[in-house]
GUNU-337103 format. One record per residue: residue in three letters; x, y, z of N, C-alpha, C in turn. Coordinates in steps of 0.1 Angstrom, whole numbers, plus 5000, padded with zeros to 4 digits. Example, Ala and Ser with C-alpha at 12.3 -4.5 7.8 and 13.67 -1.06 7.14 Angstrom:
BEGIN
Ala513249435078512349555078513249675078Ser512849785071513749895071512950005079
END
This chain:
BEGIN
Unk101963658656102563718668102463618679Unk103663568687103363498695102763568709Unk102463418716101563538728102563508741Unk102363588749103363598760102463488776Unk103663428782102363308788103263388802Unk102063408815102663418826103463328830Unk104863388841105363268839104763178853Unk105563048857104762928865105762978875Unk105062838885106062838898107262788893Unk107362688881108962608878109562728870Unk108662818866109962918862110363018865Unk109563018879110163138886111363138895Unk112663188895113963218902113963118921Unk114363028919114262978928115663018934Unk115562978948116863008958117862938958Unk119362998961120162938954120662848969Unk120862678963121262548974122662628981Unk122762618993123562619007123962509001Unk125862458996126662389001126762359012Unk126862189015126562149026128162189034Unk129662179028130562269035130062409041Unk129262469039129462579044128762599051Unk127262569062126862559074127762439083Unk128162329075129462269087130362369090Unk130562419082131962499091131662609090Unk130662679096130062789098129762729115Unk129162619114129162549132130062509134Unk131262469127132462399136133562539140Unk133262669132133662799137132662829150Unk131762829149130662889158131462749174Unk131762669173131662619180133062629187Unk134262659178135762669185135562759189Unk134762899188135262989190134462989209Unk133662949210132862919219133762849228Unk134162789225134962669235136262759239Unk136962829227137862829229138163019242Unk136663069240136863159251136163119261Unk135863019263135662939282136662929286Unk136562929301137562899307138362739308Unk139162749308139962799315141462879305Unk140962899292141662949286141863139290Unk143163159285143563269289142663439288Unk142563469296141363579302140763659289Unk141963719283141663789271140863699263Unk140963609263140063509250138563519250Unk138563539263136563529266136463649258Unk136963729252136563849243135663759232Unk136063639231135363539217134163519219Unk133963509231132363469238131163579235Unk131763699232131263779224130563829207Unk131463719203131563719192130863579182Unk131563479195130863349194129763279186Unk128563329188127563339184127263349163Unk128063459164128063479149127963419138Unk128963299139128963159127127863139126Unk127063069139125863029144124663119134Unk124763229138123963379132123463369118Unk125063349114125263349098124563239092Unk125363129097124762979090123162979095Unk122263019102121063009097120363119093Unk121263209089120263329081120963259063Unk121763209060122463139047121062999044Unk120862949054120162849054118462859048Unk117762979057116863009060116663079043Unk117663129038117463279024117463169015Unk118062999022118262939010116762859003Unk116262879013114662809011115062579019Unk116062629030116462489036115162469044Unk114762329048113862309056114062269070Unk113162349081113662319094114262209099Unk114062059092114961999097116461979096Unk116462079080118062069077118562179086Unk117962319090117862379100118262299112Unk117562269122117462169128119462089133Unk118962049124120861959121121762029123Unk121662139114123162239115123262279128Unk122262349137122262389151122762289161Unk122162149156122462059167124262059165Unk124561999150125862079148126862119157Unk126462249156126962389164126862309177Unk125862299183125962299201126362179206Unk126262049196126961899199128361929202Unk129262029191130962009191130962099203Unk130362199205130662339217130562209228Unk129662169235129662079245130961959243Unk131261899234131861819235133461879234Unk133861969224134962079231135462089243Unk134262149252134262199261133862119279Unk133361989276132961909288133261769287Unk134161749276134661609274134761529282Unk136161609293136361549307135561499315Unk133961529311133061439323133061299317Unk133461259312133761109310134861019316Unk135561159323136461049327135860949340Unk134961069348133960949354133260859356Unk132460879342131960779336131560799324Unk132160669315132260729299130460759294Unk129460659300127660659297127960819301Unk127860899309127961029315128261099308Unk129361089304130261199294129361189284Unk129661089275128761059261126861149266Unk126561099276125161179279124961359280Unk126161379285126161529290126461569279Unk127061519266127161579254126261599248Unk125961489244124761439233123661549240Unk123161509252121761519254121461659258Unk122661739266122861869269122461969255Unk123361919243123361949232121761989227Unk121261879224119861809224118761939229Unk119261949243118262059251118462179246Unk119562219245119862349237119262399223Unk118562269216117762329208116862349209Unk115962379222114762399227114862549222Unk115462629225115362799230116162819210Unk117262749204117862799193116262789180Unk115762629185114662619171113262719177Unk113062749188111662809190112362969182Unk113763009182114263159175113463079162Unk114363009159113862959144112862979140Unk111662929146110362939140109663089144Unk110163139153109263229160110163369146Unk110963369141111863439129111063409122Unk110763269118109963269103108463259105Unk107863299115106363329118106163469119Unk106863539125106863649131107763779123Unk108463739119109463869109110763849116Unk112063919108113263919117113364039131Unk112464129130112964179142112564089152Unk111364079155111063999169111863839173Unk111863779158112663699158114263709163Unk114463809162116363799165115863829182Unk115163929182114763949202114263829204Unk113963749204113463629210114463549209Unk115763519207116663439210117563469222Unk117963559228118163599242116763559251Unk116263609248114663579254114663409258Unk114563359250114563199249115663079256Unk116963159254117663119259118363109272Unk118063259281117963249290117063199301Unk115563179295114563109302114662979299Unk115662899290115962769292116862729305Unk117862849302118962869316118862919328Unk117562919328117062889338116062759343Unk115562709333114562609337116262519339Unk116862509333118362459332118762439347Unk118662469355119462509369117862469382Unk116962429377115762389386115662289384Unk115562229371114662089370115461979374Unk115061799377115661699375117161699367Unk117061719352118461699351119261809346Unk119061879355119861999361121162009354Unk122162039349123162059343124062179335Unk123762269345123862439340125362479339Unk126462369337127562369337127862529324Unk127462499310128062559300126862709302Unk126462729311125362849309126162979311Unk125863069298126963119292127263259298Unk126863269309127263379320128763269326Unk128563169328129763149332130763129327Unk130863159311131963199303133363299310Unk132663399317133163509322133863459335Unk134163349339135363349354136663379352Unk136663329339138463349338138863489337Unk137563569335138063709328136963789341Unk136763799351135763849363135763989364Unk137364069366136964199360136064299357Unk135864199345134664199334133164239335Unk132864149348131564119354131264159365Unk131964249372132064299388130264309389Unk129564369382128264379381127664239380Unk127864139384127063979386126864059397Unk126964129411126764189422125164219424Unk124764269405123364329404122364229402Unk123164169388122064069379122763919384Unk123363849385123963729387124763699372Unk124863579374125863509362124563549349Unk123163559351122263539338122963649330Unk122863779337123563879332124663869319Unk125363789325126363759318126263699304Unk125263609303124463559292123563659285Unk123263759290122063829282123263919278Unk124763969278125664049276126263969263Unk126363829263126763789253126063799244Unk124363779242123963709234123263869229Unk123663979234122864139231124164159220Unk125564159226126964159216126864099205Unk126363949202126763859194125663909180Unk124363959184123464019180123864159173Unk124364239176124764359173125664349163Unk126464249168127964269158127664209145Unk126764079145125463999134125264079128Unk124264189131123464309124124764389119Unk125564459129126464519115127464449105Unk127764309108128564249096127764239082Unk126164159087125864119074124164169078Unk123564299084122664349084122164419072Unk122864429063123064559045121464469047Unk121264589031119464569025119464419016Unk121064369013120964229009120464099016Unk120964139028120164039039119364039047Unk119364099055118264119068118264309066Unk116864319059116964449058116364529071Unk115064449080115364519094116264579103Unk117664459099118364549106118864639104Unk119164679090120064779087119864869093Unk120764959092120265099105121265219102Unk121765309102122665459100123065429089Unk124065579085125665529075126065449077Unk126965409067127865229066128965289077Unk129465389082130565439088130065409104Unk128865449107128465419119128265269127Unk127865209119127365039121127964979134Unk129365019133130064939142129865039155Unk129265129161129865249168128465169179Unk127565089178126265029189126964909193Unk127464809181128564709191129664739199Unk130364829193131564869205131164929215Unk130464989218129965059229128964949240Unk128464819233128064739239129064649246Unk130164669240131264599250132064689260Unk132064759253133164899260132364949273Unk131564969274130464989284130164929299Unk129364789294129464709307131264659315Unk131864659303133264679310133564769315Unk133664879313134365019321133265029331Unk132664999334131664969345132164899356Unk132064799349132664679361134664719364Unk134864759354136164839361136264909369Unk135264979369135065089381134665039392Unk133764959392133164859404134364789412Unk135264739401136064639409137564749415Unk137564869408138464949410138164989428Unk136465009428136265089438135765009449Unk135664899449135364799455136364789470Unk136164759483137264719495136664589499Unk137064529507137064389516136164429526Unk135264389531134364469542134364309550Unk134164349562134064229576134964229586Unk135264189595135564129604136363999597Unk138163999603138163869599138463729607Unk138963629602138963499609139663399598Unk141063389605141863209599141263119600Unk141363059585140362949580141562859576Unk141562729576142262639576141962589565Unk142162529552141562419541142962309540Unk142262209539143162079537142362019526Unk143661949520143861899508144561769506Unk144061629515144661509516145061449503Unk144261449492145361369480144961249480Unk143961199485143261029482142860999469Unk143960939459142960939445141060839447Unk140560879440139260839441139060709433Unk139660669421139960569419140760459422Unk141460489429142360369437142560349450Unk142160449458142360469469141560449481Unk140460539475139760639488138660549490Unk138160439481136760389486137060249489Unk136360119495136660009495135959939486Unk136959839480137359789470137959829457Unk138659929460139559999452140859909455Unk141659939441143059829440143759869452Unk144059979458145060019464144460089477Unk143360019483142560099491143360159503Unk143160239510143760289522142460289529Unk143060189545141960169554141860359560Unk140260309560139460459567140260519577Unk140960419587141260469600142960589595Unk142960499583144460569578144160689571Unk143260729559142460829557142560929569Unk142260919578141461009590142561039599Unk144060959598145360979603145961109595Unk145561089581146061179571145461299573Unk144161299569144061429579144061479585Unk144561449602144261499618145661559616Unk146561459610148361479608148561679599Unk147661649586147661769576147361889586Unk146161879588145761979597145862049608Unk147061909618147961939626149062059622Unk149861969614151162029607151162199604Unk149862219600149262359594148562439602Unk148162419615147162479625148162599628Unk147562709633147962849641147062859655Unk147862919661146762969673145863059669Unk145863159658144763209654143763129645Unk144163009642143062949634142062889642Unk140862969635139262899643138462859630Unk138662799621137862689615138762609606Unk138662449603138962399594137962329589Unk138162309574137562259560138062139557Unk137862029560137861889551136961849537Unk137261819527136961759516135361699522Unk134861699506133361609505134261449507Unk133161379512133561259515134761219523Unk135161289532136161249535136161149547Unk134961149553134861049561133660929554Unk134060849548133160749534132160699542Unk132560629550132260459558130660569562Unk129560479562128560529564127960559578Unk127360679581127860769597126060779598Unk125560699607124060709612124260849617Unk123260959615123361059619122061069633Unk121360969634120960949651121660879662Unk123160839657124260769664125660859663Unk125560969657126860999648128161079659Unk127661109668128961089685129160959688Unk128960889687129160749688129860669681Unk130160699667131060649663132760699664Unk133160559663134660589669135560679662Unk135360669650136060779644135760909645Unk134360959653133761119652134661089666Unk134361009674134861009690136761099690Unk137261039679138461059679138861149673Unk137861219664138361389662137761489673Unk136861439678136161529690137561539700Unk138561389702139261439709140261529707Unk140561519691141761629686141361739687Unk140061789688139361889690139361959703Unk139061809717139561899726141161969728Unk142061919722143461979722143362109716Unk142462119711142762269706141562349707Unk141362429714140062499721140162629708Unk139062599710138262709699138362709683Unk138662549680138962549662137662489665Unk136962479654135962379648136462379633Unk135362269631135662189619134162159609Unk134662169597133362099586134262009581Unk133361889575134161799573132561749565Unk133161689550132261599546132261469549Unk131161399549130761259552129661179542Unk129461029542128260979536127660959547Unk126060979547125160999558124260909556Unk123860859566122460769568121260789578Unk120560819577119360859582117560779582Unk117560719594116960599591114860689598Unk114560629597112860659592112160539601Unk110760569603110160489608109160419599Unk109260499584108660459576108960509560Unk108060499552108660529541108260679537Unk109360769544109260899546109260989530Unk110060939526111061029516111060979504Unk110561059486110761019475111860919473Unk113060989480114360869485114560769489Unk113760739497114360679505113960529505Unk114960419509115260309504114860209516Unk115160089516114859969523115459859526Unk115859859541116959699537116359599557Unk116559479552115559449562116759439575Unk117959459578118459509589118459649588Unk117959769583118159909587116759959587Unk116059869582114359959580114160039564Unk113660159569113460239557114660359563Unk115560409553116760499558116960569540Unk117460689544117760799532119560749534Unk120360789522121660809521121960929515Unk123061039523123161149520124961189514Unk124961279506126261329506125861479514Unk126661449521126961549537127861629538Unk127561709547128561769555128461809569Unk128961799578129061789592129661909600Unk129161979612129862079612130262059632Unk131162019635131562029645132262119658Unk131462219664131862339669132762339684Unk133562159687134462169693134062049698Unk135062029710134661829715133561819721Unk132761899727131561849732129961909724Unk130162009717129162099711128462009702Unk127661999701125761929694126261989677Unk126961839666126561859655125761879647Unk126061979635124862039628125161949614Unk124561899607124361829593123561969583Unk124161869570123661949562123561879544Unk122661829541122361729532122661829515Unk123361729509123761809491122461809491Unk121761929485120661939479120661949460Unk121761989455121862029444122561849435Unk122061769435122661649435122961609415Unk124161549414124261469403123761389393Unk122961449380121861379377122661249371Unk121961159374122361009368123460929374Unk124361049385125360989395124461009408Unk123661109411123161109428121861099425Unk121561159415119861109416119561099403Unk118661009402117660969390116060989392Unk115961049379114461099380113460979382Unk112460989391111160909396110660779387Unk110660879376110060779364111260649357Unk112560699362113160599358113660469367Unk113660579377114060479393112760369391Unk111660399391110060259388111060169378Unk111660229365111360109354112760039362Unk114360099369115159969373114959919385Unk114459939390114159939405114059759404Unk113259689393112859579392113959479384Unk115159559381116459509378117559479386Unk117959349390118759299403120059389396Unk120559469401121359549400122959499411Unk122659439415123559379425123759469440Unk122559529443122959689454121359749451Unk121759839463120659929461120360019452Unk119260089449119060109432117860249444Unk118660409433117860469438118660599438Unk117960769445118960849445119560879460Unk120160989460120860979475119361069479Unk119261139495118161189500119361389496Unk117961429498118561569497117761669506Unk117761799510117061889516116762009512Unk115762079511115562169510116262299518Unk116062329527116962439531118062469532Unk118562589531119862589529120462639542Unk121162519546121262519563122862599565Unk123162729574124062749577124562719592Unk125962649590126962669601127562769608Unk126862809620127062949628128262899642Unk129462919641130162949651129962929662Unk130262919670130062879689130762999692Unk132463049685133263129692133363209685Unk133163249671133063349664131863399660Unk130963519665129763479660129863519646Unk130463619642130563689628130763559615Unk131263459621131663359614130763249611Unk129763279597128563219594129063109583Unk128662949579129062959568128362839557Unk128262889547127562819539128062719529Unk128062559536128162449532127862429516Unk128662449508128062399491128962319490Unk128762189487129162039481129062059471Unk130461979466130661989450130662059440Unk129562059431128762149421128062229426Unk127362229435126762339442127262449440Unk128362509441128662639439128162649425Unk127862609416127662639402126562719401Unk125362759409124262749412124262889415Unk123763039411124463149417123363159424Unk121463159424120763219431120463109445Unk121262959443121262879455121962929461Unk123262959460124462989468123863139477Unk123263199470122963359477121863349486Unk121163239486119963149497120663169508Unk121763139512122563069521122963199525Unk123363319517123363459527122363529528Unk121263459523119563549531119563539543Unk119863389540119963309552121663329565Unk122063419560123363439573124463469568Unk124663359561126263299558127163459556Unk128163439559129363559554130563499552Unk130563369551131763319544130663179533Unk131463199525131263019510131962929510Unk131762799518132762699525132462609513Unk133562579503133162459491133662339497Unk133362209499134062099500133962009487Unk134861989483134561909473135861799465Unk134961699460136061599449136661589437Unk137261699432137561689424138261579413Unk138861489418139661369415138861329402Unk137761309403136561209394137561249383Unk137661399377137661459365139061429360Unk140161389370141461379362142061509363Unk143261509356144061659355143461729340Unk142161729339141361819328140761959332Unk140362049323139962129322138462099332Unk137962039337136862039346137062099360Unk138162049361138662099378138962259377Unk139362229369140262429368138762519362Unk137862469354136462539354135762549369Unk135862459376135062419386135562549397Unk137062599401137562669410136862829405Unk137362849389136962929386135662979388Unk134362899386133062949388132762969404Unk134162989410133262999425134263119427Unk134763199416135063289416134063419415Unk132563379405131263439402130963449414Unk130663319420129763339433130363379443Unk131863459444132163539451131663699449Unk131663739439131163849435129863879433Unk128863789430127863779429127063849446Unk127663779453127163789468128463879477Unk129363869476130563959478131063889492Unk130863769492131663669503132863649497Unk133963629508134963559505134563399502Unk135663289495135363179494136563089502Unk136462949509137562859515137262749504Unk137762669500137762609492138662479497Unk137662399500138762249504138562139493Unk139762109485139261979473140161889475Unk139461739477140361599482141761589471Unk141661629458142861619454143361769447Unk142661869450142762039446141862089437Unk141862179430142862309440142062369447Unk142562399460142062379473142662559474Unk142062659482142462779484141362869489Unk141462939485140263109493140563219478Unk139663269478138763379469138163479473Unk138663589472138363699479137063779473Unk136563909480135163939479135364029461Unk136264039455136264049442136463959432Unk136163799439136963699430138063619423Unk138763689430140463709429141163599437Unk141763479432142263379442143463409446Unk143563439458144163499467145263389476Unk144563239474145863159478145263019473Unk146262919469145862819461146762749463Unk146062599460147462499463147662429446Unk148562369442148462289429147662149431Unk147562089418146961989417147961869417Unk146761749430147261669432148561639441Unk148361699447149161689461148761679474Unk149461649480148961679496149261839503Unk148361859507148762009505148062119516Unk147962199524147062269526147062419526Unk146062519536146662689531145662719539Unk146062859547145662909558145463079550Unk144363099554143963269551143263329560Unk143763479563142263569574141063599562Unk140363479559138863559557138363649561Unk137763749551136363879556135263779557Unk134463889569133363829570132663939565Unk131763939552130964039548129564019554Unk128564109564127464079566126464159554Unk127164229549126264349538125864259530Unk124064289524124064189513123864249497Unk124264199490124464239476122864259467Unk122764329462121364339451121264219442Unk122064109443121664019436120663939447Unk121563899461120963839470120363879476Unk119864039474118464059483117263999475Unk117464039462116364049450116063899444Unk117463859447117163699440117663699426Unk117363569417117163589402116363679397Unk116263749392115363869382115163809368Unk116463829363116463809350115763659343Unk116063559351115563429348113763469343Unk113263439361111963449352111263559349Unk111763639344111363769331111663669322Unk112563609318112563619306111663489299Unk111063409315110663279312109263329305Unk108663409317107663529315107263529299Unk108663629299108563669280108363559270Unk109063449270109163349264107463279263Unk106563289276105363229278104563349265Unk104563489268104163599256104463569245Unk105963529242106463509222105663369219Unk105563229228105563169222103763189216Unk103163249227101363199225101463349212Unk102363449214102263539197102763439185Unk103563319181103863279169102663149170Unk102163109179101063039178100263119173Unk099663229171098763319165098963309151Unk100563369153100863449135100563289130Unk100963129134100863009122099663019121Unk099363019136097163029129096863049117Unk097463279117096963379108097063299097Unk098763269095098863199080098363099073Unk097963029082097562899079096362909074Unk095562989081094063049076094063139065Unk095263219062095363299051095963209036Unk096563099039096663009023095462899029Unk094762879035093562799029092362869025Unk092363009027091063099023091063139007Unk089863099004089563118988089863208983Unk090363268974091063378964089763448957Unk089563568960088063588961088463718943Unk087663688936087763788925087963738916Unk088463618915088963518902087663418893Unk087763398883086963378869088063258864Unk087163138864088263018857088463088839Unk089863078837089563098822089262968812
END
């Protein structure tokens, strides 16, 4: 009689290999689908951003059952979030191609901070807590996302929702995070009932097979009929006031700086605008909006009445009693020593900061107020400490270093309107929803954007860029003026809704009665919420899956107690 032998580890049923087709295109789905409901595609589509997620879902629960190892893990994810970025932010190359290639690659890169900690904290911990801890994780990235050095909160996935705002009337409560904890609760749900059965993830399974779908639809159907109602029931609240935005049309590559092929002298610049904003003035208009940078040539701000060109809008100013003006500028600001993380050295100026500015002038004789970009361009306006040491010692041909920035967020208050507060955001700045709502703790009741759009070309960056200052209309419930050197330049009313716009690339401008809202919204009394809770939580999951490796790790090196060698 033969004898029957236990069987080994080589003959026991091992897991069956994941073709390598099928996590690629499980991330190159996870990745169109992502791109393709951002904006600035058509409103209905952001429905995908809901759904988005899913490939992603699939391809590593396929991976994970297949017995793959976190670094093949690892790959597929980077995968997934390399193509979504590069889809979706390509156009920052046109400013600079090192840039573009960076904000891909490395953006990408950081995003698997919050995807691999799901990963491991799933395979330490079990799938429930595991699937909660990827909302968890990813919103406390997107938020360290929008604080640190290189700052770059462009694709953070609340701002999926501009093209489709409606949607989101409730950013009012939670901000744009919101918006991200809505996608990533949906993408989850609809995961669990496609492929939750007792074949895959048996935690999740949950009711009749008839039911399954009845917790995802209601997770969309929901926060929308909400915010329907919000935006249904919503009015314009304030006091208002004609605002003027100009739109000169200086391409930034050929034009607007010196040593460009086709430069146009400063004095001619500054003709172009006095002319625009002539041509367009009303007697009821009491503020105009110039572009970031629109006065280049560098403006000592302990001299800055003094120069001839401020001298000579002060005088257009006195012809017209009671307009004032913001207007961007590059600033210099000189020290008696070496004041500032910033600040630089040249043996005719001393020690002096350089700023991207903005200026606010409350008529020909009234005391200008400044107000320094604080939210600056990583690798275009500033470079982190540790890197500025290693070039600093590289003849670079120029100064080597970042621009100066400031901390507060300084509002421009009226001389003749008092109701008319307003909060200076340069550039990307509006991107920033709990910066922007600083500025109405602090007063503001209008959102004055100045900015350059040109860098980006006629791409999808500029048309993302209008749209997210659609959020931070709603968010805080200010109307927005919107002045951009080559567009689109317009106003945004207190539901988001762009209410007047000019096309791209033209000379152009557009006059609106702004509200002035003084009421402040539950986002901007309370601030961010959501952020750090969830950084909070993330500090609790991570020090729990540091436990459970412990547990395990101590539980396969502990001796097998009961056993007899045979």
């Amino acid at each position: 009689m033969a004898t029957q032998t236990a069987p080994t580890s080589t003959t026991l049923r091992q897991p069956a290999a994941v073709p390598a087709w099928q996590p690629a295109s499980l991330a190159l789905l996870s990745a169109a689908l992502l791109w393709a409901g951002w904006p600035v595609h058509s409103a209905p589509l952001a429905l995908l951003l809901l759904v988005g997620w899913v490939p992603y879902l699939r391809m590593e629960q396929l991976l994970v059952r297949s017995g793959a190892s976190g670094w093949r893990v690892f790959r597929y994810t980077y995968l997934t979030l390399v193509l979504w970025n590069a889809f979706t932010t390509w156009w920052v190359s046109y400013s600079t191609l090192g840039g573009g290639i960076a904000a891909v690659v490395l953006n990408a890169l950081l995003m698997c901070l919050p995807t691999m900690a799901f990963y491991h904290t799933k395979r330490l911990t079990g799938p429930v807590l595991g699937y909660l801890s990827l909302p968890i994780y990813w919103i406390a990235f997107e938020q360290l996302h929008l604080h640190w050095d290189l700052t770059w909160p462009w694709l953070t996935l609340g701002n999926g929702f501009a093209e489709a705002n409606q949607w989101v009337q409730w950013y009012e409560y939670t901000g744009f995070l919101g918006g991200s904890l809505w996608i990533w609760v949906v993408n989850l749900l609809v995961f669990r009932a496609w492929f939750g059965g007792k074949n895959t993830v048996a935690p999740w399974s949950f009711g009749p097979e008839r039911w399954r779908w009845v917790v995802p639809v209601l997770a969309v159907v929901v926060p929308m009929s909400i915010s329907l109602s919000i935006g249904r029931n919503y009015q314009e609240k304030g006091k208002t006031a004609e605002v003027l935005v100009i739109q000169p049309n200086v391409d930034p590559y050929n034009e607007k700086f010196s040593g460009n092929p086709n430069f146009i002298p400063y004095d001619q610049q500054l003709t172009r605008l006095l002319t625009l904003t002539e041509q367009n003035l009303t007697p009821q208009t009491r503020l105009v909006l110039w572009p970031e940078t629109s006065l280049e040539e560098h403006y000592f701000e302990d001299s800055f009445d003094a120069n001839p060109k401020i001298q000579r809008i002060r005088q257009w100013l006195g012809q017209h009693p009671g307009v004032e003006l913001i207007t961007g500028y590059t600033g210099v600001l000189r020290y008696a020593g070496a004041a500032t993380p910033t600040v630089r050295y040249r043996d005719d100026l001393g020690w002096y900061d350089v700023f991207n500015a903005a200026a606010f002038l409350p008529g020909p004789t009234g005391a200008p107020t400044f107000y320094h970009k604080s939210r600056l361009v990583p690798g275009v306006e500033k470079i982190p400490p540790a890197l500025t040491k290693v070039i600093s010692h590289i003849d670079l041909g120029g100064t080597v270093g970042s621009y100066g920035s400031q901390d507060e967020r300084t509002v421009f208050r009226s001389v003749h309107e008092p109701a008319l507060r307003v909060a200076p955001l340069i550039c990307y700045e509006s991107i920033y929803g709990d910066f922007t709502a600083e500025y109405v703790r602090n007063g503001a009741t209008l959102l004055g954007i100045i900015t350059n759009d040109g860098w980006w070309s006629d791409s999808p960056g500029h048309l993302q860029h209008i749209q997210y200052a659609t959020l931070r209309a709603i968010e805080t419930r200010r109307d927005v003026a919107r002045s951009a050197n080559t567009g689109i330049s317009g106003f945004i009313d207190q539901k988001g809704q762009r209410v007047s716009s000019t096309g791209w690339w033209l000379q152009a401008a557009r006059r609106y009665p702004v509200h002035l809202n003084t009421e402040e919204t539950f986002y901007v009394r309370h601030g961010e919420l959501l952020g750090p809770l969830m950084q909070i939580l993330t500090g609790l999951l991570l020090a729990w899956t540091i436990v459970a490796a412990a547990r395990r790790r101590g539980a396969l090196q502990a001796p097998v107690v009961g056993t007899t060698e045979q």
